[in-house]
C-alpha positions as CSV (number, residue, x, y, z in Angstrom):
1,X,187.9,-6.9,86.5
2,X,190.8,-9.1,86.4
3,X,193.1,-5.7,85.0
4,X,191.7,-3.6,87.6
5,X,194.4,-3.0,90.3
6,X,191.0,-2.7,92.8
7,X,189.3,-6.0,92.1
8,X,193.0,-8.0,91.5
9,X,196.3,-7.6,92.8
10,X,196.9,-11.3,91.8
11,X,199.1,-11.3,88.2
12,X,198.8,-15.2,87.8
13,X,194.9,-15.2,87.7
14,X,195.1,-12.6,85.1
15,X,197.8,-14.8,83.2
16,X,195.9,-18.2,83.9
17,X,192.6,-16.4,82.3
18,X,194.5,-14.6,79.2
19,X,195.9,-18.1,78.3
20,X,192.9,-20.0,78.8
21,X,191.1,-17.4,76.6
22,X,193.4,-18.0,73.9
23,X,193.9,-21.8,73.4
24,X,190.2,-22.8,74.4
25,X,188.2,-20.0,73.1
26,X,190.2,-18.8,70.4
27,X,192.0,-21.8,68.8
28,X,189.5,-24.8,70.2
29,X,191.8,-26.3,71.8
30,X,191.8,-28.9,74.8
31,X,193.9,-28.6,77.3
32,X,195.1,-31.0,80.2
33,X,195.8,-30.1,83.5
34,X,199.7,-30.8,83.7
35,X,199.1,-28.4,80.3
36,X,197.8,-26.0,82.4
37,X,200.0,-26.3,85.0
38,X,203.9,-26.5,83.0
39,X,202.3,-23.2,81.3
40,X,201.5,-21.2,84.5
41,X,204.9,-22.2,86.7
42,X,207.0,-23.8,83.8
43,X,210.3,-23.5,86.6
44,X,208.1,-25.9,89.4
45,X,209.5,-29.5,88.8
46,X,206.4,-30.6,90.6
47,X,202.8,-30.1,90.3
48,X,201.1,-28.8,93.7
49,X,197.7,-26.9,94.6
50,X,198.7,-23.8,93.1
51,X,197.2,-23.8,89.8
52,X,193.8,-25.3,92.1
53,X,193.6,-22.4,94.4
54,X,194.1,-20.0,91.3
55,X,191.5,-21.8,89.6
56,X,189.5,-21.0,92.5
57,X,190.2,-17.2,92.0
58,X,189.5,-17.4,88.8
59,X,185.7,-18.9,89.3
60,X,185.1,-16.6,92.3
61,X,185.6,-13.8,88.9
62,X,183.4,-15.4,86.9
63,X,181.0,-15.5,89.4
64,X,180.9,-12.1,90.6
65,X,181.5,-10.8,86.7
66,X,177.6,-13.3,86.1
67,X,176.2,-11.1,89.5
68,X,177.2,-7.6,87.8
69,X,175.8,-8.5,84.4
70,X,172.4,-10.0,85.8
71,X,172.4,-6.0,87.9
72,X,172.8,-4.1,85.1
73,X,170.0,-6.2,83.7
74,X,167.8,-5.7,86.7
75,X,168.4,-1.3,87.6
76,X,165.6,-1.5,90.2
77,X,167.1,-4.6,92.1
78,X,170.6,-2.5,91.7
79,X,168.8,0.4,92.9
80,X,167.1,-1.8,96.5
81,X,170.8,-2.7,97.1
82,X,171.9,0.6,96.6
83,X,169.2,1.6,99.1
84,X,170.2,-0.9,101.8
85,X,173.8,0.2,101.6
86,X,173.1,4.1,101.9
87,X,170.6,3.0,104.8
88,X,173.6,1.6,106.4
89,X,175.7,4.9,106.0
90,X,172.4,6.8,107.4
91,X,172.4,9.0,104.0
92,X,168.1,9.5,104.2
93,X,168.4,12.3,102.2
94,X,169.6,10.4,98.9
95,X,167.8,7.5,100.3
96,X,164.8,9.3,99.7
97,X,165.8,10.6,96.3
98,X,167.0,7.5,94.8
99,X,164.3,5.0,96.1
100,X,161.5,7.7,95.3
101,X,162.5,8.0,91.7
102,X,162.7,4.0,91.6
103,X,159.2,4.2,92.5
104,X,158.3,6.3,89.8
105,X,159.9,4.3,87.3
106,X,158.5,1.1,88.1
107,X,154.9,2.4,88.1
108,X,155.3,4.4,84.7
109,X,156.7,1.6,83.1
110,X,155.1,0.3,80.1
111,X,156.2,-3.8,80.8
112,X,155.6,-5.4,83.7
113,X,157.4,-8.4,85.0
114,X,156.8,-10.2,88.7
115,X,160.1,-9.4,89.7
116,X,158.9,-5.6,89.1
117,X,155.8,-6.3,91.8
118,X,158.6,-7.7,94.4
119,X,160.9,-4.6,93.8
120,X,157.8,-1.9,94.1
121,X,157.5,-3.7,97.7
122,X,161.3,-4.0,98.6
123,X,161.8,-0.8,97.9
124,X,158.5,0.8,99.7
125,X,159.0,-1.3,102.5
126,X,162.8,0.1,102.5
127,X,161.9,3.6,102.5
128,X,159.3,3.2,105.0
129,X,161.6,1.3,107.4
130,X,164.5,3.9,107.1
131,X,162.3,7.5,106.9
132,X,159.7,6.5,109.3
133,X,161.5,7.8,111.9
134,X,162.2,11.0,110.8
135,X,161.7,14.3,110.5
136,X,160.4,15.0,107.2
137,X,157.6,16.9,105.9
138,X,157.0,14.2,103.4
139,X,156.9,10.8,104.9
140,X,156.2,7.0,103.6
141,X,152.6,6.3,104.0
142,X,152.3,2.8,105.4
143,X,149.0,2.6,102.9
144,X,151.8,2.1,99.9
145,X,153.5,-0.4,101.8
146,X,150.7,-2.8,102.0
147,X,149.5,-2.1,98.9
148,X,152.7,-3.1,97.3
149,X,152.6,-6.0,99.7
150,X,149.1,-7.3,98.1
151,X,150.7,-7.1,94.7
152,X,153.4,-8.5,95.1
153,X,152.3,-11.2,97.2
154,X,149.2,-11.9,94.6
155,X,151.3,-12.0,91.8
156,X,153.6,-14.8,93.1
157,X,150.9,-16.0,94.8
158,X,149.0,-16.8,91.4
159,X,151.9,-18.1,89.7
160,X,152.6,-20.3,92.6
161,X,149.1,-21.6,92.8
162,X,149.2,-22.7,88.8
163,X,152.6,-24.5,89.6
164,X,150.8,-26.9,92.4
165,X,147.9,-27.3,90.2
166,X,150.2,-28.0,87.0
167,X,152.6,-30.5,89.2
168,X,149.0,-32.1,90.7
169,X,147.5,-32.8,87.0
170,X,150.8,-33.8,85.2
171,X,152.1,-36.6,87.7
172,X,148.8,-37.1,88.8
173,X,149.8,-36.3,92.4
174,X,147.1,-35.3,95.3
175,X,148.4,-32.2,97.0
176,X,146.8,-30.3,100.0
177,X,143.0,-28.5,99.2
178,X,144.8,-26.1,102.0
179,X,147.1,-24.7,99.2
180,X,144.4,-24.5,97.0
181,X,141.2,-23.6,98.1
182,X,141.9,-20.5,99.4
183,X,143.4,-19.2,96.9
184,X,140.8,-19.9,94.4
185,X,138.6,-18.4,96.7
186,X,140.9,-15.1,96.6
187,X,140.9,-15.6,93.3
188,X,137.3,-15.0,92.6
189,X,137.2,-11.7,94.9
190,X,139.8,-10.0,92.2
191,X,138.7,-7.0,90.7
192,X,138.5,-7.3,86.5
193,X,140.4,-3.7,86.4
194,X,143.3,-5.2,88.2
195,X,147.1,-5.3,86.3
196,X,147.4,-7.4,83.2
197,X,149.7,-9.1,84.5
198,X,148.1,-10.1,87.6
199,X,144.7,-10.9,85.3
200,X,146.6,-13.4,83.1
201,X,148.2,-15.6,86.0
202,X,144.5,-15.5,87.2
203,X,143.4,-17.0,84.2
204,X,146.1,-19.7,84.2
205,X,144.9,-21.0,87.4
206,X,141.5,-20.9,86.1
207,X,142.6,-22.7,83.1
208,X,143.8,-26.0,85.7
209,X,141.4,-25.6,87.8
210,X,138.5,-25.7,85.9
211,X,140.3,-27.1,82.3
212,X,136.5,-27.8,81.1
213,X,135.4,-23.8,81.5
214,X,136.4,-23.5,77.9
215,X,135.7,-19.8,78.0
216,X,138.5,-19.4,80.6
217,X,141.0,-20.2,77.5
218,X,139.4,-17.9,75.5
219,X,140.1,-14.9,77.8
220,X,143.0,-15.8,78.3
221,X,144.6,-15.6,74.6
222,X,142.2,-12.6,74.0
223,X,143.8,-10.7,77.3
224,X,147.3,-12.1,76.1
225,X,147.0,-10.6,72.6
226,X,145.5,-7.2,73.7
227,X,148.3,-6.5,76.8
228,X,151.2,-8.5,75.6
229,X,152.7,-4.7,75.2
230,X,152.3,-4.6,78.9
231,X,154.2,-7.1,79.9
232,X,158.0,-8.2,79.5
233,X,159.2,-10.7,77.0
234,X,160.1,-12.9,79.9
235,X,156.7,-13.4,81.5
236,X,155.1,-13.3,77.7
237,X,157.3,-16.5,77.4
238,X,155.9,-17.8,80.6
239,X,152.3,-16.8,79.8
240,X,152.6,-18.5,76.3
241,X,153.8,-21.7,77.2
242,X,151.2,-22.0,80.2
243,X,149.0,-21.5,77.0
244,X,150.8,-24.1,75.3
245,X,150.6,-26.5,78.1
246,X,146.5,-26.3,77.9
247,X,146.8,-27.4,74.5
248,X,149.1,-30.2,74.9
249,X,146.3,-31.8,78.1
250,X,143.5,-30.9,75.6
251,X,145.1,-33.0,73.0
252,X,146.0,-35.9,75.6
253,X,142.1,-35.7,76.6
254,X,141.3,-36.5,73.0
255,X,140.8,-33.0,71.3
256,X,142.4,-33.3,67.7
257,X,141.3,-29.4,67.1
258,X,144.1,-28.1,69.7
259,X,147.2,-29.2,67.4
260,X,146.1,-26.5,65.3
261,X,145.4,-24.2,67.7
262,X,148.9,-25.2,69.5
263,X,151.3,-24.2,66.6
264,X,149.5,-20.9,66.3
265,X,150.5,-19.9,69.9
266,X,154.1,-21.2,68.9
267,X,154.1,-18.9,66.0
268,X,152.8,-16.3,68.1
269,X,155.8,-16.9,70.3
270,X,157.9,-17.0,67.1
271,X,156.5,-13.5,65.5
272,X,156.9,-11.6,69.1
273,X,160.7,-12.9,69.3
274,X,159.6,-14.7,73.2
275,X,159.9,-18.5,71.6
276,X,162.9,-18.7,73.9
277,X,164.4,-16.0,76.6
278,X,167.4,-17.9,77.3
279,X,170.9,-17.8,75.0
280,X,169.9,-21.0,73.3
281,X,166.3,-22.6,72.6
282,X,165.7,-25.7,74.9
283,X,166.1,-28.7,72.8
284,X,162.7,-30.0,73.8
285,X,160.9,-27.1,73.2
286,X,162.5,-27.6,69.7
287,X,161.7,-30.7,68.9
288,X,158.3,-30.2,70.0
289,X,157.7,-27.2,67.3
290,X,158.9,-29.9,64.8
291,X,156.9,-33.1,65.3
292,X,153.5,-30.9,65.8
293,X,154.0,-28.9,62.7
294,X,155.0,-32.7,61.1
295,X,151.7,-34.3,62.4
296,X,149.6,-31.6,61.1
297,X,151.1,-32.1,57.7
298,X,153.0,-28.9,57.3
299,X,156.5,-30.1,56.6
300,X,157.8,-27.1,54.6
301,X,156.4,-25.1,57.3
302,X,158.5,-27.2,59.8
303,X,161.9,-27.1,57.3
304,X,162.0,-23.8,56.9
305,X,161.9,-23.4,61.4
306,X,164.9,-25.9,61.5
307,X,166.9,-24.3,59.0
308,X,166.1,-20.7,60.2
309,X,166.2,-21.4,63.4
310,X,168.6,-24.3,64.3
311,X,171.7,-21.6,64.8
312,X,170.1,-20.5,68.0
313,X,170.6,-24.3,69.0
314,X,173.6,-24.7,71.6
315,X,176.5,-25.2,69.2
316,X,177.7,-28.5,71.1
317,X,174.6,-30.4,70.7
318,X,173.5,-28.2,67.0
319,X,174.7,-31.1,64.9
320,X,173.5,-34.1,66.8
321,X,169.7,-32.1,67.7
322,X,169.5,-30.7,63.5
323,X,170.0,-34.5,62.5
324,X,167.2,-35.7,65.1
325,X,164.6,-33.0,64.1
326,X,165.4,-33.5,60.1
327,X,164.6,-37.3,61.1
328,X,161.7,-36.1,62.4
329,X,160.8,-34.8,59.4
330,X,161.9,-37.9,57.4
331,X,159.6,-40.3,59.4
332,X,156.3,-37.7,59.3
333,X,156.6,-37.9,55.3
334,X,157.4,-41.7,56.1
335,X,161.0,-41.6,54.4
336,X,161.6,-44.1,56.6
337,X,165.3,-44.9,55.2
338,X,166.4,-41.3,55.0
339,X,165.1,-41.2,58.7
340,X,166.6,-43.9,60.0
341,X,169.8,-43.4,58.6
342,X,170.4,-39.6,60.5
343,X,169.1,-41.7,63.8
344,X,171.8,-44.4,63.7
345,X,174.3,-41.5,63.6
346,X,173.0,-39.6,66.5
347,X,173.3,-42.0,69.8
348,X,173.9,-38.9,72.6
349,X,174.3,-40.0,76.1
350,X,171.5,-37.3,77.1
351,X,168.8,-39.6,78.4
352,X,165.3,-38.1,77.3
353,X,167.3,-37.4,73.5
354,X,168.1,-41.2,73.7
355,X,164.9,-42.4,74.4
356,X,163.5,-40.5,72.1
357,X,166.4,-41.2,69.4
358,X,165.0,-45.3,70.5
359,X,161.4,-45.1,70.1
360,X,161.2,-43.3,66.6
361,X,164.0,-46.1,65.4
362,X,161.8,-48.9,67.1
363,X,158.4,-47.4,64.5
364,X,160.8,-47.1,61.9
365,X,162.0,-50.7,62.0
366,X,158.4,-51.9,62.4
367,X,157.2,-49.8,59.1
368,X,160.5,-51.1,57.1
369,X,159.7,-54.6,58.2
370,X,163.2,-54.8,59.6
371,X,162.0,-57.3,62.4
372,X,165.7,-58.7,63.6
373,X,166.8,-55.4,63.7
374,X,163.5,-54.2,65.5
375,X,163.2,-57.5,68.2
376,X,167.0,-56.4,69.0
377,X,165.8,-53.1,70.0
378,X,163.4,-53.9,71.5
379,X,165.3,-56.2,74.3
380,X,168.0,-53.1,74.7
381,X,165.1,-50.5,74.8
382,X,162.8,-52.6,77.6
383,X,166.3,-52.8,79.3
384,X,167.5,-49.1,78.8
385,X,164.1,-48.0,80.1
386,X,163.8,-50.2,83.5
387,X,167.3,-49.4,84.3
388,X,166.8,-45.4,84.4
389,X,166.0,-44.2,87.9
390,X,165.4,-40.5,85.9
391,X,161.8,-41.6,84.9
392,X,158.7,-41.8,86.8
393,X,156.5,-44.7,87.1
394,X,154.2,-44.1,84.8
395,X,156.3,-42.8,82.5
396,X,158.4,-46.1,82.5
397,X,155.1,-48.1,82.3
398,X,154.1,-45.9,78.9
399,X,157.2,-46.4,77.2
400,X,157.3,-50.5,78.3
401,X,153.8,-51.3,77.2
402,X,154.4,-49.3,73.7
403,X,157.4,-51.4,72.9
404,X,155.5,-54.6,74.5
405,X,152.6,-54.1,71.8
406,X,155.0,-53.2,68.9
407,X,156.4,-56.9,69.9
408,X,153.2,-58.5,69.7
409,X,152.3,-56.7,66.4
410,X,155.4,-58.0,64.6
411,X,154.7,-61.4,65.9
412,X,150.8,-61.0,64.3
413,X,152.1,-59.6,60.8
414,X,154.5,-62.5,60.8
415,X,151.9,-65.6,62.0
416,X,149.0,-63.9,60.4
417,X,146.4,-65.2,63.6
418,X,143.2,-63.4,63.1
419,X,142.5,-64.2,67.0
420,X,146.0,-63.1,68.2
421,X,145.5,-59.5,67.0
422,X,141.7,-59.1,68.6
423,X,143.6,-60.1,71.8
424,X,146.5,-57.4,70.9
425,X,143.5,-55.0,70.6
426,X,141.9,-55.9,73.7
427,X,145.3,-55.7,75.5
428,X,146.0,-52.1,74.4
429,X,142.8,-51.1,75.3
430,X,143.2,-52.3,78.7
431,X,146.3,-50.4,79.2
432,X,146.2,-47.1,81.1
433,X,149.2,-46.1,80.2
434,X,150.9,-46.4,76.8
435,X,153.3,-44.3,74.8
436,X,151.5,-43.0,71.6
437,X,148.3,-45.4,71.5
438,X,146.8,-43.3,69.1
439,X,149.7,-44.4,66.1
440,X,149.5,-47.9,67.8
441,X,146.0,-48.0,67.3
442,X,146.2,-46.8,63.4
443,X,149.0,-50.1,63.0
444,X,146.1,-52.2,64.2
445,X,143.8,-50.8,61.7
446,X,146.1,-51.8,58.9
447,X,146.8,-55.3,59.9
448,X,143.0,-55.6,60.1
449,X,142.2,-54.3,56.5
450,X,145.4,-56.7,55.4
């Protein structure tokens, strides 16, 4: 774009880009910018807004260049716009051809996506709009154009109504019955035949709004295994980790048997190639792969994922994320030392990586008996954590009373007060709220039997 005559007239924004290619992308290198600047008007004595309102040029390219690529990715979207602009020239003819032929497409095509339900109404409620008024022998029946409406208004309709319930049950948070109700209602009145697509976002309502219907989850990984051929790799991604996220409540509940059942879906995700849609896999998602395979004692299983997969890691976090995940490792096969020696090296001002950097470092100075080293931590980590207005309550109140009863265990393995540790018991079980009570609870255990 920026060599096209058409789209630029402007030589310096083609000169700022070429050089910025070449020393950042090329040779790495970091540039100032005055360095910029002498580069781009090396006769200007003194630096004014020029290199800003080129810079500004050159971002209004990038942007447009990001619009053209997501397009080319999207034909049918590219197609409603096409639409809309021949509409304005009052060209019904190829109107009709194009938009007809886009309607074709998107109902003979083997994968379906939400976006594909909101373009199978744009694009009938286009052609009705602009051919409704004219003379043709074959006209737009307005029948299609609410029945494209009801799908597409369904579809996100469902996926909408499993985000309010997910929100409702995850911070615990009392939303409107008016949002929900209905829908539920609707929801029951849906014919079994209906799309695939449609049927699985169903489900995952179902699945939070009645989480002890176990046969909802059922139905839902048997209809996700028989159409996942049906359905685009970016809504597979979506459907799988709604699956995931069942797990993960079950095994807050208490349910042990959904760990295993939880790394199957993520290998599912791995085998169909939908673990991640994006360029890089979210670090969290990562780490969570990891630490489940770790706590269900598969730790070549969870080597061989980091090393095969740790390239598809953003490269400017690869290092300091590969280091926290083989520590994750480390401290699951309780190499303590090895573990605690990758975690000193990876401090990242990322908060939720440095919390979690914190709280594995505060277990393994508790199971080294490093206690100066842990009581220090402790202080910085009680501090670290009230500080940050990124956290919720009751996600600060977890993460406080964890290090508060790591404190008090310490101080029992040190005094050796059969009574203090009943009382550390009693206190744990009285909180609502804590940060892995279950390995808590299993320190306890050990103290008791000396």
């Amino acid at each position: 774009m920026l060599e096209s005559p058409y789209f630029n007239q402007n030589e310096s924004c083609l000169t700022l880009f070429l050089f910025l290619k070449k020393e950042i992308l090329e040779e790495g290198k970091t540039l100032s910018r005055k360095d910029v600047f002498d580069y781009l008007y090396p006769s200007k004595k003194k630096r004014d807004s020029s290199l800003s309102v080129q810079m500004s040029r050159l971002f209004a390219f990038a942007q447009e260049v990001l619009v053209q690529e997501q397009l080319r990715l999207r034909p049918e979207t590219w197609n409603y716009l096409l639409l809309k602009g021949l509409g304005e020239k009052g060209d019904a003819d190829t109107i009709q051809q194009i938009g007809e032929k886009s309607l074709q497409k998107l109902n003979s095509s083997p994968k379906k996506s939400r976006e594909d339900f909101q373009n199978d109404y744009l694009i009938n409620q286009l052609l009705y709009d602009l051919l409704v008024t004219t003379t043709r022998t074959k006209q737009q029946k307005p029948e299609k154009v609410v029945e494209a409406l009801d799908n597409f208004y369904l579809i996100h309709r469902l996926h909408l109504t499993y985000e309010i319930l997910n929100v409702q049950q995850i911070l615990a948070r009392e939303l409107p019955q008016m949002y929900i109700d209905p829908m539920l209602d609707f929801c029951k009145s849906i014919s079994t035949d209906a799309a695939p697509l449609i049927q699985m976002n169903l489900l995952a309502v179902l699945l939070v709004a009645e989480p002890n219907e176990g046969q909802h989850f059922e139905n839902f990984l048997a209809l996700l295994s028989s159409d996942s051929e049906a359905i685009t790799n970016e809504e597979l991604h979506s459907l799988y980790t709604i699956a995931a996220n069942y797990c993960i409540q079950q095994i807050i509940k208490g349910d042990r048997s959904f760990y295993e059942e939880l790394l199957q879906i993520y290998q599912r995700m791995i085998d169909e190639k939908v673990l991640f849609i994006t360029k890089f896999i979210p670090p969290a998602q990562f780490k969570n792969v990891v630490s489940l395979a770790c706590q269900l004692g598969k730790y070549e299983w969870a080597q061989n994922f980091l090393a095969e997969y740790k390239q598809f890691l953003n490269p400017e976090i690869r290092k300091l994320n590969s280091d926290y995940y083989q520590a994750t490792i480390h401290f699951y096969k309780k190499e303590y030392e090895q573990a605690r020696e990758l975690l000193i090296q990876t401090e990242s001002m990322e908060v939720f990586f440095e919390i979690g950097r914190k709280f594995f470092l505060l277990k393994i100075y508790y199971e080294l008996k490093e206690d100066i080293a842990l009581y220090q931590l402790i202080d910085s980590f009680l501090s670290f954590i009230r500080k940050n207005n990124l956290l919720s309550t009751a996600l600060k109140k977890s993460y406080l009373n964890f290090a508060k009863i790591l404190k008090l265990l310490s101080d029992y393995r040190n005094e050796q007060k059969s009574k203090q540790l009943q009382k550390v018991s009693d206190k744990l079980d009285g909180y609502q709220q804590v940060s892995d009570k279950r390995w808590l609870m299993a320190k306890i255990v050990e103290l008791e039997n000396g």
